[in-house]
SEVEXTOR-416203 format. One record per atom (N, C-alpha, C, O): x, y negated, z negated; residue in one letter; residue number from 1. Coordinates in Angstrom, 1 decimal, decimal comma, always signed. Example, Ala and Ser with C-alpha at 12.3 -4.5 7.8 and 13.67 -1.06 7.14 Angstrom:
<rs>
@u = +13,2 | v = +5,7 | w = -7,8 | residuo = A | num = 1
@u = +12,3 | v = +4,5 | w = -7,8 | residuo = A | num = 1
@u = +13,2 | v = +3,3 | w = -7,8 | residuo = A | num = 1
@u = +14,2 | v = +3,3 | w = -8,5 | residuo = A | num = 1
@u = +12,8 | v = +2,2 | w = -7,1 | residuo = S | num = 2
@u = +13,7 | v = +1,1 | w = -7,1 | residuo = S | num = 2
@u = +12,9 | v = +0,0 | w = -7,9 | residuo = S | num = 2
@u = +13,4 | v = -1,1 | w = -8,0 | residuo = S | num = 2
</rs>
This chain:
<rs>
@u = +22,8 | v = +51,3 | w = +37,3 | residuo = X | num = 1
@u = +23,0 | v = +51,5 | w = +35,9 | residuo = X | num = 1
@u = +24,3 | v = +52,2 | w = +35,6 | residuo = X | num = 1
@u = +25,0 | v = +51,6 | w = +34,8 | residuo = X | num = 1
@u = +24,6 | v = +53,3 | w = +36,0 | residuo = X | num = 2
@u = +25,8 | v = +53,8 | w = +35,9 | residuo = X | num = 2
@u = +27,0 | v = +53,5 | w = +36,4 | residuo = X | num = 2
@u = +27,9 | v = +54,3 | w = +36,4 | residuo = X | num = 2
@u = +27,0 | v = +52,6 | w = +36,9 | residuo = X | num = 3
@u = +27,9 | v = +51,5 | w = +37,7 | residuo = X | num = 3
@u = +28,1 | v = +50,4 | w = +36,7 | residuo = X | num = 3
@u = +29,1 | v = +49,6 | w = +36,8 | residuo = X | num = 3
@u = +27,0 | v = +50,3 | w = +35,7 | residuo = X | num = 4
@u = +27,4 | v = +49,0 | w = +35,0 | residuo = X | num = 4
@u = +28,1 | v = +49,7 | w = +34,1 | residuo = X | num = 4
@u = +29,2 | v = +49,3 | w = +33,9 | residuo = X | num = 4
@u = +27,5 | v = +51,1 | w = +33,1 | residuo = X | num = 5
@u = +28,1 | v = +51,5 | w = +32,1 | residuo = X | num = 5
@u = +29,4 | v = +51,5 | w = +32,5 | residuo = X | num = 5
@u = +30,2 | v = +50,8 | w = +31,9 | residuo = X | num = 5
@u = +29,8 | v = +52,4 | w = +33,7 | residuo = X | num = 6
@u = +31,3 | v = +52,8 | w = +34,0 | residuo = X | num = 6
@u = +32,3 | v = +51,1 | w = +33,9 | residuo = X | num = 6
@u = +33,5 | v = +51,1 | w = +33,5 | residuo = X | num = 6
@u = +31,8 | v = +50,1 | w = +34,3 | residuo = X | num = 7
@u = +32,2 | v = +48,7 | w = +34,1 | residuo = X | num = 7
@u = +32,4 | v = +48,5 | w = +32,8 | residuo = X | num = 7
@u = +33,4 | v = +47,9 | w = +32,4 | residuo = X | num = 7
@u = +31,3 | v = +49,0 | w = +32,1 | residuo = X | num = 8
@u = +31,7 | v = +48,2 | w = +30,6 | residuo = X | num = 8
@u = +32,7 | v = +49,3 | w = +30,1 | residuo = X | num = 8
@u = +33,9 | v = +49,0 | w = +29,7 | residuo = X | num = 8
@u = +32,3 | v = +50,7 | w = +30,1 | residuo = X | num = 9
@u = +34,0 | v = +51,4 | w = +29,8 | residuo = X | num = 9
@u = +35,0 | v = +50,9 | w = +30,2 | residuo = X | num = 9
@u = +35,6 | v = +50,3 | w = +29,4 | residuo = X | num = 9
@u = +35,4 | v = +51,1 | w = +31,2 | residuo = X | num = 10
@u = +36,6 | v = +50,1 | w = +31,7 | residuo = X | num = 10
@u = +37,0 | v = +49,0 | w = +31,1 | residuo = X | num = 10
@u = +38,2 | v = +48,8 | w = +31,2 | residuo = X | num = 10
@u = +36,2 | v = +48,1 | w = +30,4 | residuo = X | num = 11
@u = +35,9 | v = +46,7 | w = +29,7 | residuo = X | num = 11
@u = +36,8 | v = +47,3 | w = +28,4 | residuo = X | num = 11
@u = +37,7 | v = +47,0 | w = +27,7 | residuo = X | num = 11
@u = +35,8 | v = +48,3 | w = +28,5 | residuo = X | num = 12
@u = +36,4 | v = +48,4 | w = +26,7 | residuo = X | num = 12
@u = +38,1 | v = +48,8 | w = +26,5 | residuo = X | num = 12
@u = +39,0 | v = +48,3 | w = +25,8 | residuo = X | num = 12
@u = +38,2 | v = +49,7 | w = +27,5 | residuo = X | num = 13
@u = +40,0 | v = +50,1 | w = +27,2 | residuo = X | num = 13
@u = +40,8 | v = +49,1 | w = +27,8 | residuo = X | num = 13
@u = +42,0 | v = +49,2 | w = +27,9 | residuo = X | num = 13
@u = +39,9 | v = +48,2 | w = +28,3 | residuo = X | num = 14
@u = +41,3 | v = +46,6 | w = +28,7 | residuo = X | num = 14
@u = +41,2 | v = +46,1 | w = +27,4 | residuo = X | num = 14
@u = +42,3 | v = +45,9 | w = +26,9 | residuo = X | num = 14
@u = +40,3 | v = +45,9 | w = +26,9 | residuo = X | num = 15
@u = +40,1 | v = +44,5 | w = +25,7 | residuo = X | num = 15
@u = +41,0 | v = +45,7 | w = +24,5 | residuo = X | num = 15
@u = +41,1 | v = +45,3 | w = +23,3 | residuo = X | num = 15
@u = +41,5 | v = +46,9 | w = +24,7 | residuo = X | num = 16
@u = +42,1 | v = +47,7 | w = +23,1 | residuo = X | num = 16
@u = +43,2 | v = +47,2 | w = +22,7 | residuo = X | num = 16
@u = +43,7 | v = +47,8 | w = +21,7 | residuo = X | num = 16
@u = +43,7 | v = +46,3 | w = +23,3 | residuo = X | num = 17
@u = +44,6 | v = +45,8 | w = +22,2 | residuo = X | num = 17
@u = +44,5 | v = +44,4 | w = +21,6 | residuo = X | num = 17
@u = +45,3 | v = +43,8 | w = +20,9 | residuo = X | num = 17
@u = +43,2 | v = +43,9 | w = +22,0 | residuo = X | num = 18
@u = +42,9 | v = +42,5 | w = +21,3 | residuo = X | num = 18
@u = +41,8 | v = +43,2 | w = +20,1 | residuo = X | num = 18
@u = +41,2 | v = +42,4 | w = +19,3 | residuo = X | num = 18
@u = +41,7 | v = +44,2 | w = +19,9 | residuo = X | num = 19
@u = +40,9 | v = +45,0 | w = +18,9 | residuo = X | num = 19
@u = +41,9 | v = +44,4 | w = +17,5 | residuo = X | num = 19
@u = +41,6 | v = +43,6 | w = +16,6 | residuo = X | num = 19
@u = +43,6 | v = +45,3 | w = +17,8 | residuo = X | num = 20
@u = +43,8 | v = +45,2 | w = +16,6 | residuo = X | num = 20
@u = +44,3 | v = +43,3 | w = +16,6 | residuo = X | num = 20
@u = +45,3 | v = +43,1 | w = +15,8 | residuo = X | num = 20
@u = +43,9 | v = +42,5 | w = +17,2 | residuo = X | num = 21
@u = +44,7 | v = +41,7 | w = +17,0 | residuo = X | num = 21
@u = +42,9 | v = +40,5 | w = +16,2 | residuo = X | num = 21
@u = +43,0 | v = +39,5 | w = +15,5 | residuo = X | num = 21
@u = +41,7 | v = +41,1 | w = +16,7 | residuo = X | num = 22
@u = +40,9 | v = +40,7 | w = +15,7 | residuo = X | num = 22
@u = +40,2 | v = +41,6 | w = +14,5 | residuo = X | num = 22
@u = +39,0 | v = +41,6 | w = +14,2 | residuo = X | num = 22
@u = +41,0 | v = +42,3 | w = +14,1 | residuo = X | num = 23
@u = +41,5 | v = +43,6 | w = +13,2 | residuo = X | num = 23
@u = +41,7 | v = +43,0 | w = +12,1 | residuo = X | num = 23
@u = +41,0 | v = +42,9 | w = +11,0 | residuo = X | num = 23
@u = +43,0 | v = +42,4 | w = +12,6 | residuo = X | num = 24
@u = +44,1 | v = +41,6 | w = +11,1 | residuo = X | num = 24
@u = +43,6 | v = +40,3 | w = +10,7 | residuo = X | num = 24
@u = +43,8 | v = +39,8 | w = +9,6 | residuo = X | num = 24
@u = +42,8 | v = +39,7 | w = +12,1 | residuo = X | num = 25
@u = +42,4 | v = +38,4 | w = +11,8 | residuo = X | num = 25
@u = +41,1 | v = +38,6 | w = +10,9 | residuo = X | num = 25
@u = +41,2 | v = +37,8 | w = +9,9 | residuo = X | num = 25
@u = +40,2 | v = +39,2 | w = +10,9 | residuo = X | num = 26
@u = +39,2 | v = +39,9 | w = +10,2 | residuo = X | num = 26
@u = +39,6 | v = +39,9 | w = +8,4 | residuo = X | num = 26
@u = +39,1 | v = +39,4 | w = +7,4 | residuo = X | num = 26
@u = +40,5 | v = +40,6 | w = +8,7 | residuo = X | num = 27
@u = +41,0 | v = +41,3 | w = +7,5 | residuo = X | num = 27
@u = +42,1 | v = +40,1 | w = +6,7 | residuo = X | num = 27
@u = +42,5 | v = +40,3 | w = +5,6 | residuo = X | num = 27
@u = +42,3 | v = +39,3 | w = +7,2 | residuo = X | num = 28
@u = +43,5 | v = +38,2 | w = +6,6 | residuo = X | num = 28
@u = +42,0 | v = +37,1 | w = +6,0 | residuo = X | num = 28
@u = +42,1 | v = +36,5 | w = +4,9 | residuo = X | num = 28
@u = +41,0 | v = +37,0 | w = +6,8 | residuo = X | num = 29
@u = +40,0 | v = +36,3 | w = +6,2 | residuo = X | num = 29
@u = +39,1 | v = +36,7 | w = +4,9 | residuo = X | num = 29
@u = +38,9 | v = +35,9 | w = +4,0 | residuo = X | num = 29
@u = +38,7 | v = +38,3 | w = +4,9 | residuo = X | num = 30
@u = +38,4 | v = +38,8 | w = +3,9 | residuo = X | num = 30
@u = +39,5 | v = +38,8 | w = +2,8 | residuo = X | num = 30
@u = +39,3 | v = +38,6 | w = +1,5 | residuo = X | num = 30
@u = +40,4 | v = +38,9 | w = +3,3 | residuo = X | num = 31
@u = +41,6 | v = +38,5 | w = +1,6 | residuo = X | num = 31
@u = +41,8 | v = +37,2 | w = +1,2 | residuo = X | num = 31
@u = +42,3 | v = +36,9 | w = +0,1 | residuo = X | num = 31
@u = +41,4 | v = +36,4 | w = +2,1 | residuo = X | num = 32
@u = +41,8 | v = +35,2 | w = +1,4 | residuo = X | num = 32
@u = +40,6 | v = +34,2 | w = +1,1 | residuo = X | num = 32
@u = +40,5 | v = +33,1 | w = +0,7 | residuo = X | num = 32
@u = +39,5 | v = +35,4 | w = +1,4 | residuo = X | num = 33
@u = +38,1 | v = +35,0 | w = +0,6 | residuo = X | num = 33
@u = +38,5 | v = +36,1 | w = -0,7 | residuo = X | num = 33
@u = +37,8 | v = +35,9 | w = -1,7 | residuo = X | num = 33
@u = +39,1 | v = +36,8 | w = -0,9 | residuo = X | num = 34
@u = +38,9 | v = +37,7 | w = -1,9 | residuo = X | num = 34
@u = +38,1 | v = +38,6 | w = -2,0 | residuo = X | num = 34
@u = +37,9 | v = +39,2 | w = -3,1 | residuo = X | num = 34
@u = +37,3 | v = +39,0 | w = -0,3 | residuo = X | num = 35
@u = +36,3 | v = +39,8 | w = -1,1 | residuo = X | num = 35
@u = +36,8 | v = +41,7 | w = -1,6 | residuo = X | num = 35
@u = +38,0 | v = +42,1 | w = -1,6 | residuo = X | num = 35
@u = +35,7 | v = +42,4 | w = -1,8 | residuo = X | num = 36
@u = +35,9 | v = +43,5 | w = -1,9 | residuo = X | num = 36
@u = +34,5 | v = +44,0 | w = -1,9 | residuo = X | num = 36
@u = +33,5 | v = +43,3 | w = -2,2 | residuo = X | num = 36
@u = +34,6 | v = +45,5 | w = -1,5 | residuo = X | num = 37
@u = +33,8 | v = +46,6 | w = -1,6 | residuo = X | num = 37
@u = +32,6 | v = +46,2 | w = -0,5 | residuo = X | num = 37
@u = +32,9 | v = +45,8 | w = +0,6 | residuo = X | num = 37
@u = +30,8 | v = +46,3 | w = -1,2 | residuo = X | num = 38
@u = +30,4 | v = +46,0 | w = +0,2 | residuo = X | num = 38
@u = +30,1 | v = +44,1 | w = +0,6 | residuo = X | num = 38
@u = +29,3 | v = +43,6 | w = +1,5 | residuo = X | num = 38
@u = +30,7 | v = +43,5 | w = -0,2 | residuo = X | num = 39
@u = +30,4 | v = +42,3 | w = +0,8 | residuo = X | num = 39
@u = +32,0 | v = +42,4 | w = +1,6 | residuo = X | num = 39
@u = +31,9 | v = +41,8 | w = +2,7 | residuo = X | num = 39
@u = +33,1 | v = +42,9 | w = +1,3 | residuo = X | num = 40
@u = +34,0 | v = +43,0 | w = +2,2 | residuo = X | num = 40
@u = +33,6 | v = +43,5 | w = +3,9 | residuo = X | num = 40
@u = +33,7 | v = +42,9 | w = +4,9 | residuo = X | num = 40
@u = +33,0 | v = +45,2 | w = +3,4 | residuo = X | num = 41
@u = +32,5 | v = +45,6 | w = +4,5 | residuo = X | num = 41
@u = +31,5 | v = +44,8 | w = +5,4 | residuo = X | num = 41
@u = +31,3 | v = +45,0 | w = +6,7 | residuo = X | num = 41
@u = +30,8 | v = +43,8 | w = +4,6 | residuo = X | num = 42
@u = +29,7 | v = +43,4 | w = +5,1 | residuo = X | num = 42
@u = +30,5 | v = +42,5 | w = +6,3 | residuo = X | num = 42
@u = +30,2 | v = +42,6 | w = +7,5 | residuo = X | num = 42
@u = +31,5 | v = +41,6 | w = +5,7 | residuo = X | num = 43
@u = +32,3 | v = +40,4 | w = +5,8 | residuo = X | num = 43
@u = +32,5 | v = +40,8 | w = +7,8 | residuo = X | num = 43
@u = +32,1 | v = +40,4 | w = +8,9 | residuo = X | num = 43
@u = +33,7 | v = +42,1 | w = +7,1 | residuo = X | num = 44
@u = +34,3 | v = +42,7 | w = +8,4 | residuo = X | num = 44
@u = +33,6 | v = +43,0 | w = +9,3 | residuo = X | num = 44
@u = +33,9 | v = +42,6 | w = +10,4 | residuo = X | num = 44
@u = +32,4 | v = +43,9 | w = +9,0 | residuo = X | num = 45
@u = +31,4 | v = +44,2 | w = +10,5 | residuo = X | num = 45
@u = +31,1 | v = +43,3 | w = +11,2 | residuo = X | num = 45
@u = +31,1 | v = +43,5 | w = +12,5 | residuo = X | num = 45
@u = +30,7 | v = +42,0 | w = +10,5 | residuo = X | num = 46
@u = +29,9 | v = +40,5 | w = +11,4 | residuo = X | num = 46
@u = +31,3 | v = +39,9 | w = +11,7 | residuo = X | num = 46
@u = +31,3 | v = +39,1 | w = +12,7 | residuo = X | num = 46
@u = +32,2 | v = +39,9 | w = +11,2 | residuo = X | num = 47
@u = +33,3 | v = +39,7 | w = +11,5 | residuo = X | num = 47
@u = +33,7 | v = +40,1 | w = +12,8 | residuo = X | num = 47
@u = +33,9 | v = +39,3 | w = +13,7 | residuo = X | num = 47
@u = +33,9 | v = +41,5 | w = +12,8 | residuo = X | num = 48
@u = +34,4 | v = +42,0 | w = +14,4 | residuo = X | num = 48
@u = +33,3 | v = +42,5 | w = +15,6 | residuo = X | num = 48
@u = +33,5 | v = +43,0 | w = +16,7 | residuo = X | num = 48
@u = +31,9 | v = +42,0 | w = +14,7 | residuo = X | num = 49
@u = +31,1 | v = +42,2 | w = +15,7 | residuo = X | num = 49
@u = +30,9 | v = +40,8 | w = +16,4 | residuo = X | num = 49
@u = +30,5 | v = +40,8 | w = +17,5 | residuo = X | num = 49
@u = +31,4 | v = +39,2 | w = +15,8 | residuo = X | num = 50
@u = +31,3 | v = +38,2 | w = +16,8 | residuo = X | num = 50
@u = +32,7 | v = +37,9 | w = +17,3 | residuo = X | num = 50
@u = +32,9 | v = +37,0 | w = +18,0 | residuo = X | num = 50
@u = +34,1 | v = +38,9 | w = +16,9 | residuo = X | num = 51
@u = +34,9 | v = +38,7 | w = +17,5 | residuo = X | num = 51
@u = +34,6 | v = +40,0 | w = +19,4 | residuo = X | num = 51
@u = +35,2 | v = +39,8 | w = +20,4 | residuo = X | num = 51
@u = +33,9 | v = +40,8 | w = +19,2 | residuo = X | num = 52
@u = +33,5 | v = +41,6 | w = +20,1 | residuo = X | num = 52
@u = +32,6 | v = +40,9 | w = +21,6 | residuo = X | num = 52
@u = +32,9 | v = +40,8 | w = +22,8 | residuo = X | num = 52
@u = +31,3 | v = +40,4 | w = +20,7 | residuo = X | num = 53
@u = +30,8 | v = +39,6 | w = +20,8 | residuo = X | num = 53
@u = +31,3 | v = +38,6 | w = +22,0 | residuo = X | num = 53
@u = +30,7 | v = +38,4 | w = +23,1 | residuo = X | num = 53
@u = +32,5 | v = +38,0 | w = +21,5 | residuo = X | num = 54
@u = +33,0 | v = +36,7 | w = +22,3 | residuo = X | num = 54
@u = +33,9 | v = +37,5 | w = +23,2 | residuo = X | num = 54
@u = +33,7 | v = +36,9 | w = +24,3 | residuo = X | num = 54
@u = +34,9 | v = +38,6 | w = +23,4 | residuo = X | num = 55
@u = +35,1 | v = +39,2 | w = +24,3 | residuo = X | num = 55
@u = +34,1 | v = +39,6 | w = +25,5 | residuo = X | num = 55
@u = +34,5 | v = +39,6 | w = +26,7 | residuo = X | num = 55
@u = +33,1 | v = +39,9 | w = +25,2 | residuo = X | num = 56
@u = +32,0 | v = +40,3 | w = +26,1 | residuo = X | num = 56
@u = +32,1 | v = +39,0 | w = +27,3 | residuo = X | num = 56
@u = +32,2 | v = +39,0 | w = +28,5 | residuo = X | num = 56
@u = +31,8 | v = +37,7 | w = +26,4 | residuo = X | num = 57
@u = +31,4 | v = +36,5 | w = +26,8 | residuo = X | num = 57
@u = +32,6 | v = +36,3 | w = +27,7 | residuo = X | num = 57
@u = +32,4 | v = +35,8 | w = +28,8 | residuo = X | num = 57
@u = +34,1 | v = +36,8 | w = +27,2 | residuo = X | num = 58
@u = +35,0 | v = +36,1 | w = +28,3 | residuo = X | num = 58
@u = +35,3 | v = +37,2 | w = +29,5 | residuo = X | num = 58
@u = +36,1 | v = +36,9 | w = +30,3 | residuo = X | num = 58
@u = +34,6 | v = +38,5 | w = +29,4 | residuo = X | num = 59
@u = +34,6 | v = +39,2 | w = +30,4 | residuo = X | num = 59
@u = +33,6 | v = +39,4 | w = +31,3 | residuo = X | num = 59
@u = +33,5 | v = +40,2 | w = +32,1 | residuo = X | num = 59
@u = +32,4 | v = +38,1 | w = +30,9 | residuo = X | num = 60
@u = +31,4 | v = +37,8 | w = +31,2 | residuo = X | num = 60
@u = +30,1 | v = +39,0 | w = +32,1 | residuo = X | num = 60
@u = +29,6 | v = +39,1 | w = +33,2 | residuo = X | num = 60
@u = +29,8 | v = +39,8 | w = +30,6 | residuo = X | num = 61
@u = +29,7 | v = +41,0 | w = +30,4 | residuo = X | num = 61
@u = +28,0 | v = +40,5 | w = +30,5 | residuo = X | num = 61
@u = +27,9 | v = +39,3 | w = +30,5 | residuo = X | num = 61
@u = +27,0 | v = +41,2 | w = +30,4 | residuo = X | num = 62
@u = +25,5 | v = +40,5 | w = +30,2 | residuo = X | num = 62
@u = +24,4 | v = +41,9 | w = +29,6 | residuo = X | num = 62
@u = +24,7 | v = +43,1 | w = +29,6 | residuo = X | num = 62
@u = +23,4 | v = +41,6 | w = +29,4 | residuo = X | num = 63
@u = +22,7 | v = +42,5 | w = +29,2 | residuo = X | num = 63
@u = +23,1 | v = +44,4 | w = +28,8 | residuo = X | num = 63
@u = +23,8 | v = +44,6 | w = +27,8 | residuo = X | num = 63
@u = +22,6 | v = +45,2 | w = +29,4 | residuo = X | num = 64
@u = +23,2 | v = +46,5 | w = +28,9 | residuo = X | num = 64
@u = +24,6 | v = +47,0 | w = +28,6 | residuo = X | num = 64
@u = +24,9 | v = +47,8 | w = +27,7 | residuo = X | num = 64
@u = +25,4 | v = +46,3 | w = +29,6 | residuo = X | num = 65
@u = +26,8 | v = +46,5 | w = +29,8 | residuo = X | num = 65
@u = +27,6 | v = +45,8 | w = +28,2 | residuo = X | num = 65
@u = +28,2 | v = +46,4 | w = +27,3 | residuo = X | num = 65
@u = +27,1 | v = +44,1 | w = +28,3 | residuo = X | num = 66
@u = +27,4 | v = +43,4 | w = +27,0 | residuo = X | num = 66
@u = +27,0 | v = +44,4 | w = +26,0 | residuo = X | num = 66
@u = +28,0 | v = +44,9 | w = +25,3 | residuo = X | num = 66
@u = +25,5 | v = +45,1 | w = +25,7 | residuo = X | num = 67
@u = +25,0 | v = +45,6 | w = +24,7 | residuo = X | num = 67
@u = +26,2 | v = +46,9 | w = +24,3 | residuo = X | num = 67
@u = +26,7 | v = +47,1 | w = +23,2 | residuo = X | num = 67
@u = +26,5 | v = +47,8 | w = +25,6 | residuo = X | num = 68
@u = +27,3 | v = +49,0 | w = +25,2 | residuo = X | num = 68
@u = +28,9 | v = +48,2 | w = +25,1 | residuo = X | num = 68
@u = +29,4 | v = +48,7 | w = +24,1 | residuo = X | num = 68
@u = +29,5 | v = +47,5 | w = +25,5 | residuo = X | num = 69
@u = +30,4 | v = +46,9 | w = +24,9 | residuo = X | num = 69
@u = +30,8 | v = +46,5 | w = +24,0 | residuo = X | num = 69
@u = +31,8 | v = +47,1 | w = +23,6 | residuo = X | num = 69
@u = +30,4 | v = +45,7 | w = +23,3 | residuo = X | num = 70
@u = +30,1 | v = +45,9 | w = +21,5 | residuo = X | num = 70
@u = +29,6 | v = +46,5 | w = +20,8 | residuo = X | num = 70
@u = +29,7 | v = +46,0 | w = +19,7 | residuo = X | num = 70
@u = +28,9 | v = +47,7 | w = +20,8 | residuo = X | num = 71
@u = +28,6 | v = +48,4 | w = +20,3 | residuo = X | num = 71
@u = +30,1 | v = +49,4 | w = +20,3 | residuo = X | num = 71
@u = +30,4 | v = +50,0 | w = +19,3 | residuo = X | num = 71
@u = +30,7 | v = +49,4 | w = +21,3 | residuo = X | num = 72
@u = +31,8 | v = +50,1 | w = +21,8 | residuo = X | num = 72
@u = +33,3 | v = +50,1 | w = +20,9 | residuo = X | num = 72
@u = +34,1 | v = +51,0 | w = +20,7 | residuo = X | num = 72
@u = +33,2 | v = +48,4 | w = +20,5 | residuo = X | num = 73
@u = +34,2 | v = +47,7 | w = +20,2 | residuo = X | num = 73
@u = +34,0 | v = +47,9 | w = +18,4 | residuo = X | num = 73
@u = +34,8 | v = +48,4 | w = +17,6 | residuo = X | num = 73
@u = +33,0 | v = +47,5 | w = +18,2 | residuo = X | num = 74
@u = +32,5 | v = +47,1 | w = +16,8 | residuo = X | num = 74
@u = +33,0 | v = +48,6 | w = +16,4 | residuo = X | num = 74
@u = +33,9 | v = +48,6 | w = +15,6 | residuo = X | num = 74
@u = +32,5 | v = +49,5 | w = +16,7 | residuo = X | num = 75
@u = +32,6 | v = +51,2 | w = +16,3 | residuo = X | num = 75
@u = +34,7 | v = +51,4 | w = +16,3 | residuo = X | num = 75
@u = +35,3 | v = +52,0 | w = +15,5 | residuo = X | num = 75
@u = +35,2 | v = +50,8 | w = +17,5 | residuo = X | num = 76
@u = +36,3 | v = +51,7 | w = +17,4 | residuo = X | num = 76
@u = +37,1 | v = +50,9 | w = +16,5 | residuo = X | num = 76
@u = +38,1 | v = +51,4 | w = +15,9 | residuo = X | num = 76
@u = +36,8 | v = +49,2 | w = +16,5 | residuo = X | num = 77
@u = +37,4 | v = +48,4 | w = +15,5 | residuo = X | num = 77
@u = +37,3 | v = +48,6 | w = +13,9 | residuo = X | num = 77
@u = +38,0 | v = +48,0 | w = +13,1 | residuo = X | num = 77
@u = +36,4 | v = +49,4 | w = +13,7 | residuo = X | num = 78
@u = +36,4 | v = +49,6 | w = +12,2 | residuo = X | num = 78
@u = +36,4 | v = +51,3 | w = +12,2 | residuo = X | num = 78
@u = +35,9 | v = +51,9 | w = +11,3 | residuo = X | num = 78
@u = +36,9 | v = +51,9 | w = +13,0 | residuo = X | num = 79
@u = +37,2 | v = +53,2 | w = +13,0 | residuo = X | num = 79
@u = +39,0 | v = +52,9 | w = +12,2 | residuo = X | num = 79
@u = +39,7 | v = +53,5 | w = +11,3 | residuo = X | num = 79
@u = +39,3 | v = +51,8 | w = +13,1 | residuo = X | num = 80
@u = +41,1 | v = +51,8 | w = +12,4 | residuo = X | num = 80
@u = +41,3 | v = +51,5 | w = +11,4 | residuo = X | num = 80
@u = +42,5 | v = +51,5 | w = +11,0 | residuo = X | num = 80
</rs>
């Protein structure tokens, strides 16, 4: 178990710079839907939680490890 978490940490600070790069992609989709306020926010969260999501899949991440990986990603991608 603590062998997987320390795996998916590791996970997480390789994938940090594809953060901001589905950041902008997120955010270029929300403006050119127009949204604002909370369906924006809504837009963005499901937004960078299946761009998260799909990093897991190509780091072929699975169960607890996938679960704290996006949870990891989703939190620091909308921290920026």
């Amino acid at each position: 178990m603590t062998k997987t978490l320390a795996l998916a940490l590791a996970l997480c600070f390789a994938g940090a710079p594809t953060l901001a790069f589905a950041e902008d992609a997120c955010m270029t989709q929300a403006t050119d839907k127009k949204l604002a306020g909370a369906a924006k926010t809504s837009f963005m969260t499901k937004c960078e939680k299946d761009a998260c999501a799909k990093q897991a899949a190509d780091k072929s991440l699975h169960g607890a490890a996938e679960t704290s990986f996006v949870k990891k990603c989703v939190k620091d991608a909308m921290a920026m």
